[in-house]
C-alpha positions as CSV (number, residue, x, y, z in Angstrom):
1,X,15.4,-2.9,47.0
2,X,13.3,-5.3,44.5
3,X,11.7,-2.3,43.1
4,X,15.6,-1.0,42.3
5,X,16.5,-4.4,40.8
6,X,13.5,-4.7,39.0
7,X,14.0,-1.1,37.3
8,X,17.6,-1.6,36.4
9,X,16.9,-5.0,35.1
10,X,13.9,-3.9,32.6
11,X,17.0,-0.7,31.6
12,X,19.3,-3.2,30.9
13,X,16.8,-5.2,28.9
14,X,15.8,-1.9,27.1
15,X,18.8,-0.8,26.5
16,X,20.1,-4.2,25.1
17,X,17.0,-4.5,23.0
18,X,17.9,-1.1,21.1
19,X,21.8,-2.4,21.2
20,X,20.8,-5.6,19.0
21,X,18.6,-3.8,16.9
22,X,21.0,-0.9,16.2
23,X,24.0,-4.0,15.6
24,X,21.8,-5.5,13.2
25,X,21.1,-2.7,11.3
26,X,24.6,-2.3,11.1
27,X,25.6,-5.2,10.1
28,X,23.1,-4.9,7.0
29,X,24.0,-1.7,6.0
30,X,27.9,-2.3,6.2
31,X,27.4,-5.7,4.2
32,X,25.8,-4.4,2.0
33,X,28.2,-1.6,1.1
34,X,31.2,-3.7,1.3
35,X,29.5,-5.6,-1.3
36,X,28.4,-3.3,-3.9
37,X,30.3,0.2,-3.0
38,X,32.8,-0.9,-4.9
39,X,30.6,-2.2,-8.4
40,X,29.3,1.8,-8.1
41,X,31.0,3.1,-11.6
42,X,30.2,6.1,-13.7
43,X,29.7,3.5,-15.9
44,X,27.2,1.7,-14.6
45,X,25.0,4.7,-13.3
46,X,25.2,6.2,-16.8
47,X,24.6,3.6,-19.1
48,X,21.5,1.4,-20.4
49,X,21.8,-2.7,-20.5
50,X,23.0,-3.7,-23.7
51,X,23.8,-7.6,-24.8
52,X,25.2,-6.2,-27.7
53,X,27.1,-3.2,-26.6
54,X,28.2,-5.6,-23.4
55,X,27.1,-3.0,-20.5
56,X,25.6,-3.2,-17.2
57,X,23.8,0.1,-16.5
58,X,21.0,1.3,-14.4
59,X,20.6,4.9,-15.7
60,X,17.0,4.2,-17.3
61,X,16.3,2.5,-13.6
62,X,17.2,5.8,-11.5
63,X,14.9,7.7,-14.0
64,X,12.1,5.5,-13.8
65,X,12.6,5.5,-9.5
66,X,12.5,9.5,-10.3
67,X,9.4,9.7,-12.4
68,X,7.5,7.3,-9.5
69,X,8.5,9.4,-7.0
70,X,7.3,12.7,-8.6
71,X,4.3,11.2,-9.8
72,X,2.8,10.0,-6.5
73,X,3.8,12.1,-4.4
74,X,2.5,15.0,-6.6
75,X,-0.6,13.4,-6.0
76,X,-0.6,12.2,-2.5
77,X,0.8,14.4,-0.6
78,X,-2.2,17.1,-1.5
79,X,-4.9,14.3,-1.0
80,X,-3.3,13.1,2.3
81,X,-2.2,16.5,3.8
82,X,-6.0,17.9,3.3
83,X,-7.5,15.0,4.1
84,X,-5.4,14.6,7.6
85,X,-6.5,18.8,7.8
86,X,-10.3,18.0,7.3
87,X,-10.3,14.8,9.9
88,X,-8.2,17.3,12.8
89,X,-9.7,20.8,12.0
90,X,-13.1,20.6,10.5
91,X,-14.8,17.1,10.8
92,X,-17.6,17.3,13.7
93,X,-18.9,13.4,13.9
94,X,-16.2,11.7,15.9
95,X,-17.5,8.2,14.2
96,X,-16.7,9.5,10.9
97,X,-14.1,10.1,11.6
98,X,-12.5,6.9,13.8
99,X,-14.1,5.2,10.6
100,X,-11.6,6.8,8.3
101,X,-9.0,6.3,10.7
102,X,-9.7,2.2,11.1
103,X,-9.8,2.2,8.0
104,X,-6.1,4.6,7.2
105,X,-4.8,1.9,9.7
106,X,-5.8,-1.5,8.1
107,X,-5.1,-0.2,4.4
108,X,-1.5,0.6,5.6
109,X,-1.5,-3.2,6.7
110,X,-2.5,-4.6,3.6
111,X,0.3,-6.9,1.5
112,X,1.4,-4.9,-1.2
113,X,1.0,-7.6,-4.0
114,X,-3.5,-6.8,-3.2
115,X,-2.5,-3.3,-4.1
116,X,-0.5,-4.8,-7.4
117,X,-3.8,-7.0,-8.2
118,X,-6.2,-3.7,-7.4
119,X,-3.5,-1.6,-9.6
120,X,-3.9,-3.9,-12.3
121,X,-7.8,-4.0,-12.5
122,X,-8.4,-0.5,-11.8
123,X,-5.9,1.5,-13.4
124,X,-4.1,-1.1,-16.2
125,X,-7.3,-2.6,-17.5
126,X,-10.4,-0.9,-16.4
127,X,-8.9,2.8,-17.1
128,X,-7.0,1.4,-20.2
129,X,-3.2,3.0,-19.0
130,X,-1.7,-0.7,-19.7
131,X,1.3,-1.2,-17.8
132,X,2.9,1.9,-17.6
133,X,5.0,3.5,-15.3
134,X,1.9,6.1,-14.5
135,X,-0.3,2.9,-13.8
136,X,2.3,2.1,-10.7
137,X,2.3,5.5,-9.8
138,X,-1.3,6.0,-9.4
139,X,-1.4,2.1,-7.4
140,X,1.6,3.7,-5.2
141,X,-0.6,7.0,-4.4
142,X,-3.2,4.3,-3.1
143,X,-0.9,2.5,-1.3
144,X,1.2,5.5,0.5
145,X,-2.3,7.9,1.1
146,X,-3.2,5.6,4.6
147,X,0.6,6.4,6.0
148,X,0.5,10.1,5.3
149,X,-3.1,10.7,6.4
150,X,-2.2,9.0,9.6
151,X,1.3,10.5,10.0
152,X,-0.2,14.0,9.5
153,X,-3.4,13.6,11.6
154,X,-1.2,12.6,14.6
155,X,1.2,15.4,13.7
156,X,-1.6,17.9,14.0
157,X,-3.2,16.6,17.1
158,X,0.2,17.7,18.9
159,X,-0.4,20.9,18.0
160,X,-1.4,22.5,21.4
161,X,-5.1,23.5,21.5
162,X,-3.7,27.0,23.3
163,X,-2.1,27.9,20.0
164,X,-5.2,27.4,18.0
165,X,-7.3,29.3,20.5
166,X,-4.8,32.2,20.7
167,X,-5.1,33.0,16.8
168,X,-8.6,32.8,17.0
169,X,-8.6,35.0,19.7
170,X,-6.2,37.8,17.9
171,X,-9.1,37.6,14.7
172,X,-7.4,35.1,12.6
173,X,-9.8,32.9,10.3
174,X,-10.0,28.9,10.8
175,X,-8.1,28.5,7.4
176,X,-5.9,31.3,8.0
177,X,-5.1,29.6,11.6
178,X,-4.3,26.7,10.2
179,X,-2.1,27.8,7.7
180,X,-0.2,30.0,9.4
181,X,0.1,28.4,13.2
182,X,-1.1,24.6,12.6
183,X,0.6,23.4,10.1
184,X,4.0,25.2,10.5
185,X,3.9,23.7,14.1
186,X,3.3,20.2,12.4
187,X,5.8,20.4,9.9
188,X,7.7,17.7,11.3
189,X,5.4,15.3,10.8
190,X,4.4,16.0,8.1
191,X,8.0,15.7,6.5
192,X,8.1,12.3,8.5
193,X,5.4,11.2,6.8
194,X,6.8,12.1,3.8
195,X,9.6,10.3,4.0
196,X,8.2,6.9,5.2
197,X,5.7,7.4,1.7
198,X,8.9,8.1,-0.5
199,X,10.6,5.1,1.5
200,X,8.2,3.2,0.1
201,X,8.0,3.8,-3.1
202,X,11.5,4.0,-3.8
203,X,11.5,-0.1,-1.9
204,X,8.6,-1.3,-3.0
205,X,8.8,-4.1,-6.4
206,X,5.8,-6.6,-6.2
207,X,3.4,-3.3,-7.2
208,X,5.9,-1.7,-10.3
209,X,6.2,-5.6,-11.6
210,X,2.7,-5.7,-12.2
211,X,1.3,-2.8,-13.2
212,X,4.9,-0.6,-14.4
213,X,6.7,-3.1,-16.1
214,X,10.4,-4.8,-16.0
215,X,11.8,-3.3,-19.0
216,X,15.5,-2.6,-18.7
217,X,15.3,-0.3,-22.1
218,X,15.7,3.8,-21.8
219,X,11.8,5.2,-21.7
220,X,10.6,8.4,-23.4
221,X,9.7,11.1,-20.7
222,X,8.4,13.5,-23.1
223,X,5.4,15.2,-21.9
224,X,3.2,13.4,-24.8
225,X,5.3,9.8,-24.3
226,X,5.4,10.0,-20.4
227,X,1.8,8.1,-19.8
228,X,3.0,5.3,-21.9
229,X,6.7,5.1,-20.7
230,X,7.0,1.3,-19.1
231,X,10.1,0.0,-17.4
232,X,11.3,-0.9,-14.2
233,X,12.4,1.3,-11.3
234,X,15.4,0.3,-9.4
235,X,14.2,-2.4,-6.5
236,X,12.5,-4.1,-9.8
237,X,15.9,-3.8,-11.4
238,X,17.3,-5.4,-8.5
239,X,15.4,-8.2,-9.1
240,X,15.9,-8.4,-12.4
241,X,20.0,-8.9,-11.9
242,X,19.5,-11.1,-8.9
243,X,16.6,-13.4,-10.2
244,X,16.9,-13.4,-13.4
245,X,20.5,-13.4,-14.5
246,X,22.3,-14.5,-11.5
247,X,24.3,-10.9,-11.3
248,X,24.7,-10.6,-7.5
249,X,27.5,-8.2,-7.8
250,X,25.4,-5.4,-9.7
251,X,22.2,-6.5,-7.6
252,X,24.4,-5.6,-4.7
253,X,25.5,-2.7,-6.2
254,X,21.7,-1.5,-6.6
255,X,20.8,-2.1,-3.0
256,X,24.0,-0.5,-2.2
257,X,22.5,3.2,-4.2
258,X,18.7,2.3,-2.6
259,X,20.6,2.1,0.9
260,X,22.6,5.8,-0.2
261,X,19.3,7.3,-1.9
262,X,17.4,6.0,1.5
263,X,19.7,8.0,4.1
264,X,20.1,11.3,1.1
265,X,16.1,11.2,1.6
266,X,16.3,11.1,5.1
267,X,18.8,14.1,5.7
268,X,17.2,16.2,3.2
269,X,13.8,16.1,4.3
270,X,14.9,16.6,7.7
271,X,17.1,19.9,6.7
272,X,13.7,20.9,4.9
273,X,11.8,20.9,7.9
274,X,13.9,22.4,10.0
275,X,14.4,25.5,7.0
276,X,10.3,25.4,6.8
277,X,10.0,26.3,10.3
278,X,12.7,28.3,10.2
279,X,11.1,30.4,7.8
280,X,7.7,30.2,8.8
281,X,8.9,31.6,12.3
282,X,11.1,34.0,11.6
C-alpha cells in the first residue's frame, strides 16, 4: 500500500513538474506574440533603418541571421559529423577518446561571451578578418562543434551493434557500412543536433556583438564583399531597439520572428529527417 502511494505521488509530482514547465513556456511564447505579432509588417521585414527616410526595418538583420547560419554550419556540420564518425567507428584507445568527449562536454558549458573574447583574438585580430560577419561565423563554428559532436556520437552509439555486424557480414566495407546502414539509422540525431547548433546561432548576441558587428546598414554579400560584410544579425538587432533606443514594440516584434524562425527550424528539420530515411530505406 505505501509502495502504491509512494508511486502515484512521485507521477503526480512528474507529471506536475512537466505541467509548469509546458504552462510557462506557454505563457512566454503567447506574450510574446501578443506583443509583437501585430508590429510584423511588410514594411518592416523589407526595409533598412533609416533616420532620414523615418523606417524601422530589419531586412539587412534577416540577411545577416542567413549568412551566419550558412556560414557555420557549412563548416561544422562536416567537422562535427566526422569527427562524431571517427570517435564511434574508428578510434581504438578508449582514453582518447573519453578525452575528447570531457572535453565536447565542458566546451558546450562554457559562457558564450569566452567564445566572443577567443573570437576576437583569434579570428578578428590575430587572422586580420576585423569584425566581420565571417569572424562571428567562424567563433559560432567553435562554439556549436561540442553540441554536434556529442549529439551525433550518442546518435550513433544507438545504432544496434547487430546492424553493423550484419553488413559486414553480407561483404560490405567499414566506410561503405557506415554510410549506407549507420548513419541513415542515426539520422535523427543527427538532425537534432542540427537544430540545437542552428538554435544557437540564430539566439546567440554576446559573440556577433563582438566579433560581427551592430551595424543596422544593408551589407554587400557579393562573393568578393562577403568576408568584409559587418552588421548585426537579428538577436543583436534586438538589442539594439531594446537597449539602445528604447523601441520595445519592434524589439518585441524581433523576438516575435526569432520565436516563428525557431519553431519553422524545428518542423523542417524534423520533415527532413523523416524524408532522409525515407529515402535511404526505400
Amino acid at each position: 500500500m505505501r509502495r502504491k502511494i509512494y508511486e502515484i505521488a512521485g507521477r503526480f509530482l512528474l507529471y506536475g513538474c512537466a505541467a509548469i514547465t509546458a504552462g510557462l513556456l506557454l505563457f512566454l511564447a503567447g506574450f510574446i506574440l501578443f506583443r509583437g505579432i501585430g508590429g510584423i509588417s511588410w514594411r518592416f521585414l523589407s526595409t533598412a533603418e533609416s533616420v532620414i527616410n523615418g523606417t524601422v526595418g530589419i531586412l539587412p538583420a534577416i540577411k545577416n541571421t542567413v549568412f551566419v547560419i550558412v556560414v557555420s554550419l557549412t563548416v561544422a556540420l562536416p567537422l562535427g559529423v566526422g569527427a562524431a564518425i571517427y570517435l564511434t567507428e574508428y578510434a581504438r584507445s578508449k582514453r582518447f577518446v573519453a578525452a575528447i568527449e570531457f572535453a565536447c562536454e565542458t566546451l558546450a558549458g562554457i559562457p558564450s561571451i569566452i567564445y566572443a573574447l577567443v573570437g576576437v583574438i583569434l579570428f578578428c585580430t590575430a587572422m586580420k578578418l576585423q569584425k566581420t560577419l565571417l569572424a562571428g561565423s567562424l567563433t559560432l563554428v567553435i562554439m556549436i562543434l561540442p553540441t554536434i559532436i556529442r549529439s551525433t556520437q550518442e546518435s550513433l552509439k544507438t545504432v544496434p551493434a547487430s546492424f553493423r555486424e550484419g553488413a559486414l557480414g553480407l561483404g560490405s566495407g567499414k566506410w561503405h557500412m557506415i554510410r549506407t546502414v549507420v548513419l541513415p539509422s542515426s539520422v535523427n540525431g543527427i538532425v537534432t543536433g542540427c537544430i540545437l547548433a542552428v538554435g544557437r546561432v540564430v539566439g546567440e548576441s554576446a559573440v556577433l556583438m563582438y566579433t560581427a558587428g551592430m551595424s543596422m546598414a544593408m551589407q554587400n554579400f557579393a562573393p568578393d564583399r562577403a568576408a568584409a560584410a559587418s552588421g548585426a544579425t537579428l538577436t543583436v538587432a534586438l538589442y539594439h531597439y531594446a537597449k539602445e533606443n528604447a523601441d520595445f514594440a519592434s524589439a518585441f516584434s524581433i523576438a516575435a520572428i526569432l520565436l516563428i524562425l525557431t519553431v519553422i527550424i524545428n518542423f523542417s528539420a524534423t520533415f527532413l529527417g523523416r524524408k532522409l530515411k525515407e529515402l535511404t530505406y526505400g
